[in-house]
C-alpha positions, 0 to 999 in steps of 0.5 A: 935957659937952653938956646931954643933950637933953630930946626926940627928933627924927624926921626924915622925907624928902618925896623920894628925894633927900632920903632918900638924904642923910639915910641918907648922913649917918646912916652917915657918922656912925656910921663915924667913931664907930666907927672911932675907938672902940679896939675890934676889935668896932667896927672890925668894925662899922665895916667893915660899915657902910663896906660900907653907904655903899658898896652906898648910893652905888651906887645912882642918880646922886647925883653929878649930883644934887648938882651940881644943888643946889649950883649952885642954892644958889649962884645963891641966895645970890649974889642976898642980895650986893646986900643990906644986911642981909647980912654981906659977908665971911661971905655971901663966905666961904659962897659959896667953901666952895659953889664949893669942894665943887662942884669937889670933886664936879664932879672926882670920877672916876667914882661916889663910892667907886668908887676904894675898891671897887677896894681889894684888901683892901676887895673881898677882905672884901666878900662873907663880913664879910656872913655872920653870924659870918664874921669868925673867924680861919679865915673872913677870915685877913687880916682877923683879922690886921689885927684884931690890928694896933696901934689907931693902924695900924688908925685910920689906914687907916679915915681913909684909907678915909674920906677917899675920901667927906670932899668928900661928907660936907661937901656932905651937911652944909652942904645938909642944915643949909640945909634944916633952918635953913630951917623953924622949929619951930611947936607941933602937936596931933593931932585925932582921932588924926591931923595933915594939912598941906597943902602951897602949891603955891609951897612945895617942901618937902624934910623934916619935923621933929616934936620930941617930949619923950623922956619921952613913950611914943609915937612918930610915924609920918609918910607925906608927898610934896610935896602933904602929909603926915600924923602919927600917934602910935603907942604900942608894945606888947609883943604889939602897937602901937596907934594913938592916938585921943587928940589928941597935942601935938608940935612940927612944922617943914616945911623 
């Protein structure tokens, strides 16, 4: 079994494109945990949070936006061919996995999962899985008929449904490891309460990572754009959350 981590990441966007892969990344992961859990509470779960991914990609243009970043990610690494530090073969095998998903997107018919917002079965659940309890038999009959069909049946048309975003989820796992790779964890401490880092102006940063050892009673609270950001630690409470004045030690990477 994996060692269980020793602290807790935050993970904080510094623009609506990173926000948007980040939510993306968040729902696809818990889709594929639920839908593989032999459950019909979780496969409730899981249609509800397909609806999620759904209603997250109909809003602005993803698809143009990653074509973008892909394209600017291969131009990147095409440049490190020329150096001698580089492994060739896997520089090479890096560069066809980028060419790969860029096609996967760039062949994409119309919005991401605009295909599967068109299932019948899909639609028909769309509008009363959303009301509080409305997955009894006599709200959604097919859906509560589909409930009781044999686990593998059910997994198989969840891997179905899934693979309409699988070009997707691969695009938003290779940049995101990009950006997260590109900073590296550097120890900070509050002062006054508050840590401020101001950005260079040749830095175009995407995310911030603060660690936190998971033992510690206090979360961070992070605002930021392209110009700055700012952490506060906040002490939960159960009539009220404070503010902490005392100066909090952390670890902090700018990606």
């Amino acid at each position: 079994m994996p060692e269980a981590a020793s602290y807790i990441l935050y993970e904080h966007p510094l623009n609506e494109q990173i926000r948007a892969y980040l939510r993306l990344e968040n729902l696809f992961n818990i889709q594929q945990e639920l839908q593989s859990i032999d459950s019909v509470a979780s496969h409730i779960a899981a249609l509800h949070n397909l609806w999620e991914i759904l209603d997250c990609l109909d809003r602005g243009d993803l698809k143009a936006e990653l074509l973008k970043e892909l394209e600017q990610q291969k131009n990147h690494f095409k440049q490190l061919e020329a150096s001698p530090y580089i492994d060739d073969v896997k520089l090479k095998r890096f560069l066809e996995q980028l060419q790969q998903l860029y096609l996967w997107v760039a062949n994409y018919q119309g919005k991401f999962g605009a295909t599967l917002r068109q299932d019948r079965f899909i639609d028909l659940i769309k509008h009363r899985i959303r009301i509080p309890g409305a997955s009894c038999s006599f709200d959604l009959p097919e859906l509560h008929q589909f409930l009781q069909q044999p686990v593998n049946y059910r997994q198989q048309k969840f891997t179905e449904w899934f693979e309409h975003f699988d070009g997707l989820n691969k695009c938003l796992k290779v940049l995101l490891r990009l950006y997260r790779e590109n900073g590296q964890f550097v120890d900070g401490e509050t002062n006054n309460g508050a840590y401020q880092h101001n950005f260079d102006k040749k830095q175009n940063p995407h995310l911030i990572r603060v660690k936190m050892p998971i033992a510690t009673s206090v979360y961070p609270e992070i605002s930021g754009s392209k110009y700055c950001f700012t952490i506060r630690f906040i002490q939960p409470g159960e009539q009220e959350q404070k503010v902490l004045s005392d100066d909090t030690k952390f670890q902090v990477a700018i990606c």
